[in-house]
Phi, psi and omega in degrees: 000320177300317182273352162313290184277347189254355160275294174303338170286299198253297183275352200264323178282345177298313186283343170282344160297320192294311185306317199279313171301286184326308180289351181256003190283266200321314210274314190289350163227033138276183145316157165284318182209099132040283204259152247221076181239168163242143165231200166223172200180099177294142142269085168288147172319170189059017176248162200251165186293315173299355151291293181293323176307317166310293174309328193275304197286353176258001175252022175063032204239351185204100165220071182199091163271346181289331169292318197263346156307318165310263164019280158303318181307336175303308162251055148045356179287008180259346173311277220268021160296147195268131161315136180136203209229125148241158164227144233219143173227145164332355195250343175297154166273153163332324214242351160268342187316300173335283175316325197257009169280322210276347219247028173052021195272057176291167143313132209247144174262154170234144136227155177247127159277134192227106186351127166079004170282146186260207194276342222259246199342288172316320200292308170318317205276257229326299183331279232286334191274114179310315214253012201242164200256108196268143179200331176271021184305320160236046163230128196278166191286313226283333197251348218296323246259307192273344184273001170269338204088032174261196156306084186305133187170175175317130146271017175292141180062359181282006189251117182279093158358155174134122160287131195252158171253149180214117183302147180298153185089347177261135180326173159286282162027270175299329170320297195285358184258313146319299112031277164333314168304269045120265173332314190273334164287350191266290191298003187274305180309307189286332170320309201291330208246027174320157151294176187246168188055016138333133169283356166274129186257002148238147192305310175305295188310335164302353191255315194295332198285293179333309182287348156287336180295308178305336163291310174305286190243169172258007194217118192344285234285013168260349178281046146242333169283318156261012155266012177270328149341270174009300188252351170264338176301338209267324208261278164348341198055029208286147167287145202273343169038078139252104184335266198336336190295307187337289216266346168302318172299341182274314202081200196283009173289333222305151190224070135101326201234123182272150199242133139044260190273037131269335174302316208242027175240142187263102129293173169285000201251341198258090170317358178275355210221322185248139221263040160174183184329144138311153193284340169230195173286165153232036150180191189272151187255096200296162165316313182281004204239299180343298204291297161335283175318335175246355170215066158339127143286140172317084177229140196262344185324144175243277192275164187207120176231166198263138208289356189085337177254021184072015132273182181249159161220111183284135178206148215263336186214189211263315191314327172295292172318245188344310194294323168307305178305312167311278159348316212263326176309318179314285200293349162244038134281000000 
C-alpha cells in the first residue's frame, strides 16, 4: 500500500509531466500542418497571444494552443508581436511561427511610380490605390511637402520613379515621404559627381533640368545630348523653347495640341516666353534623367526636333534645324 501511494504522489505525476513535456517537445517543433499550404494572417492592434492561439486553432492551423500560448509567454515573445499581415505556410513549425510574428516579416503591397508622371498623375495612382491609408486627400499641393514631413516647398518633381513594397497600414504619407527620401539621396549623388562649370548652380535646378529631359525622351542614349542642349541654351543665354514646359503651363486644359498662341501665352512655366529654367520640375525624373542632367554630353547642338520614329534629330545651327522641322512636317502629312 506504501508503494502504491508514494507511486502515486511521486512517480506518477513525474511521468505525466515527462509525457507532458515530450508532447509540447514534439508539437512546438513539428509543421503545423502535414501539407505543405499558405495561408495568410492578420495581426490586428490590440490582439493577445490568446486570441491569436484561438484564431489559429479555429482555422485549423494550431492544434495545441495552450502549448504554444505557453510557450510564448516563457520566452517572453507574446509581447512583442508584431502587428500586420503576414503570408504564412503550414510547413513551419509553433516556434518559427513565432520568430517571425516577432521580426515584421509582413506581407508586402507594390506601386509603381512611373518616370514623367506629374504630381496631378501621382497624386491619382496614391487615390486609387486599395491598400494605402488615405490622409492626403484635402491637403492642398501648396502644403503636401510639409504634411509628409519634408521640406516645404512645390511638390512637382520631389518624387523618385520607382516600385516601393509596402506593409497593410501605411499611409500615403508615408509613401511619398520615403520616395521623397529616395529621391533627395538620388539628386544628392549626381549633384556630387556634376560636370564642372555647369550653368546649374543648384541641385533643384539640376532636377528641373531632368524633368525636362525626362519629358522630351525616352530614349536611354539621347538624355545626355539633350541635356547638353540644355545646358548650352542656358550658357548663350538663349530661351530653352521647350514644348513639354508649354503643356505643363496649360495644365490640366491642355487638350493634346499645342497651338501658336500657347506658344506665344506667358507663364512661368512656358519657355518660349521665359529666358530660363522654368520655377519648378514639371514632372518625377528617373534616376538616369538625373544623372543626365548633370553630366550633358559634349555637343554643340542648340536645337532638336523629333525625327518620327520616337527619336530626335540635333542640329547646331537654326537653319539646319528648319530643314529638320520640314522633314518631320513631311513625313506626318
Amino acid at each position: 500500500m506504501k508503494k502504491i501511494l508514494v507511486f502515486i504522489l511521486f512517480v506518477l505525476p513525474l511521468c505525466i509531466a515527462a509525457l507532458l513535456a515530450v508532447d509540447a517537445h514534439q508539437f512546438l517543433n513539428s509543421p503545423l500542418n502535414q501539407a505543405d499550404e499558405s495561408f495568410e494572417l492578420e495581426i490586428k492592434p490590440g490582439s493577445t497571444i490568446r486570441s491569436l492561439a484561438s484564431t489559429l486553432q479555429a482555422d485549423n492551423k494550431l492544434k495545441r494552443p495552450l502549448w504554444w500560448e505557453a510557450y510564448a509567454r516563457y520566452t517572453d515573445k507574446a509581447r512583442s508581436i508584431k502587428t500586420g499581415e503576414y503570408s504564412l505556410s503550414t510547413s513551419i513549425t509553433p516556434i518559427a511561427l513565432l520568430d517571425i510574428l516577432q521580426t515584421s516579416q509582413q506581407k508586402q503591397y507594390s506601386l509603381t511610380l512611373l518616370e514623367g508622371w506629374n504630381i496631378w498623375q501621382l497624386r491619382a495612382a496614391l487615390a486609387s490605390d486599395p491598400v494605402l491609408v488615405q490622409t492626403i486627400q484635402d491637403v492642398s499641393d501648396d502644403n503636401l511637402m510639409a504634411f509628409i514631413g519634408a521640406e516645404a516647398g512645390h511638390p512637382e518633381g520631389q518624387f523618385l520613379p520607382d516600385t516601393y513594397l509596402f506593409p497593410k497600414g501605411t499611409t500615403d504619407a508615408e509613401f511619398l515621404l520615403r520616395s521623397h527620401n529616395a529621391l533627395r539621396k538620388t539628386l544628392a549623388e549626381a549633384w556630387q559627381q556634376r560636370d564642372e562649370d555647369l550653368p546649374l548652380t543648384t541641385p533643384y535646378e539640376a532636377l528641373i533640368a531632368a524633368s525636362i529631359i525626362e519629358k522630351e525622351t525616352a530614349i536611354e542614349s539621347e538624355r545626355t545630348t539633350i541635356s547638353g542642349v540644355i545646358v548650352n541654351r542656358l550658357r548663350k543665354k538663349m530661351r530653352l523653347q521647350m514644348d513639354p514646359t508649354v503643356i505643363y503651363g496649360i495644365g490640366k486644359d491642355f487638350n493634346g495640341n499645342i497651338t501658336r498662341k500657347d506658344l506665344q501665352t506667358s507663364t512661368p512655366y512656358n519657355t518660349y516666353t521665359i529666358p530660363a529654367l522654368p520655377p519648378t520640375p514639371i514632372a518625377m525624373s528617373s534616376a538616369a534623367s538625373i544623372f543626365a542632367a548633370v553630366q550633358p554630353e559634349d555637343t554643340k547642338a542648340l536645337f532638336f526636333v523629333a525625327d518620327g520614329t520616337g527619336g530626335h534629330v540635333f542640329n547646331e545651327t537654326v537653319e539646319a534645324h528648319n530643314k529638320s522641322v520640314r522633314e518631320y512636317l513631311r513625313q506626318r502629312k
